[in-house]
N, C-alpha and C positions, 0 to 999 in steps of 0.2 A: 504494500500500500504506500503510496505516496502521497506527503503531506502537505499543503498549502500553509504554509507560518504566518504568510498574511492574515489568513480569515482568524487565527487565534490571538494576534494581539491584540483587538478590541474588546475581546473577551476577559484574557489575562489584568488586560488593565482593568476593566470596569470591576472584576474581581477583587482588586487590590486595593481595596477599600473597605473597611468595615463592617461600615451601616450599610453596604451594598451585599458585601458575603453574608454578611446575617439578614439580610432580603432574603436572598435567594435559598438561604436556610428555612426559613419562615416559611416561604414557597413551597417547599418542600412536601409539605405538609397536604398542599391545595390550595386552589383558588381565595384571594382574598382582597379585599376591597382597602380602598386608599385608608379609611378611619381605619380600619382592623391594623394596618399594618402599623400607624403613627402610634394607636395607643402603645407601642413595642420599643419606642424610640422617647427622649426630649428634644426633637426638632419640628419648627416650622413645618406648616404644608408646603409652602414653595421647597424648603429643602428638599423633601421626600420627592418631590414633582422633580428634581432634576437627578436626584439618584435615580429614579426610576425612568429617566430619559436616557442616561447615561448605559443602564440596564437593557431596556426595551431597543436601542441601538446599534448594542452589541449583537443581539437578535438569543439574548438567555433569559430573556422575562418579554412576554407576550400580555400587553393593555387593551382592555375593551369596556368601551362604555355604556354604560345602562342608567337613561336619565342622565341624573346628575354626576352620579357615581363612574369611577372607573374601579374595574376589578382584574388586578394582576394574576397570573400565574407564567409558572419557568417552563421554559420550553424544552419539555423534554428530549427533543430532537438532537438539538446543540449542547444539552448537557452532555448525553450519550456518546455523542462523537470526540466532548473534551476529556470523558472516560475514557475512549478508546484509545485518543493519543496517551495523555499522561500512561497508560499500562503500558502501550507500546513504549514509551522511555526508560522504563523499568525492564520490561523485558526483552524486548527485540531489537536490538544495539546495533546489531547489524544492519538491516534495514536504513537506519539513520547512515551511518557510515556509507553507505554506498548512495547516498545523497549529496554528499559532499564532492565536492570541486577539489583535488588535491592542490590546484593553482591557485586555490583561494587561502589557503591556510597560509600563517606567516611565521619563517623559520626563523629562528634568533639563533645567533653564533657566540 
């Protein structure tokens, strides 16, 4: 299998954040609406609204609106696949290795 590194840095990063990894923890769980999620936090709605931008973005949390309400959940699609690489990092080394460009690497003397 071969991996695209582009499509997981927006991931990785929107990950690298906190109150966003414990979203997506929360998530976890199932679906849940903007109040459900704040009462879990001490931040502003707007804060929440750009974690969850940040999130929804990335394409690892999926927003839809009802009325007033938006109601979050993770997408499990792009979780699964960020499962499958990270195992793959652990276990199939080779794989990676023979990704790599030997002319890209840099030799020190």
């Amino acid at each position: 299998m071969s991996y695209n590194y582009s499509e997981y840095i927006s991931i990785f990063k929107a990950l690298a954040d906190q109150t966003r990894l414990k979203i997506v923890g929360l998530l976890s769980a199932g679906e849940m609406c903007a109040c459900q999620l704040l009462d879990h936090f001490k931040i502003t709605q707007p804060t929440l609204s750009y974690h969850m931008k940040i999130l929804c973005d990335s394409g690892l949390v999926r927003g839809r609106s009802e009325g007033q309400w938006m109601y979050y959940s993770n997408n499990n699609e792009i979780i699964k696949s960020v499962s499958f690489y990270l195992a793959a990092l652990r276990s199939n080394k080779d794989e990676f290795r023979s990704e790599q460009n030997d002319s890209s690497c840099l030799k020190f003397h």
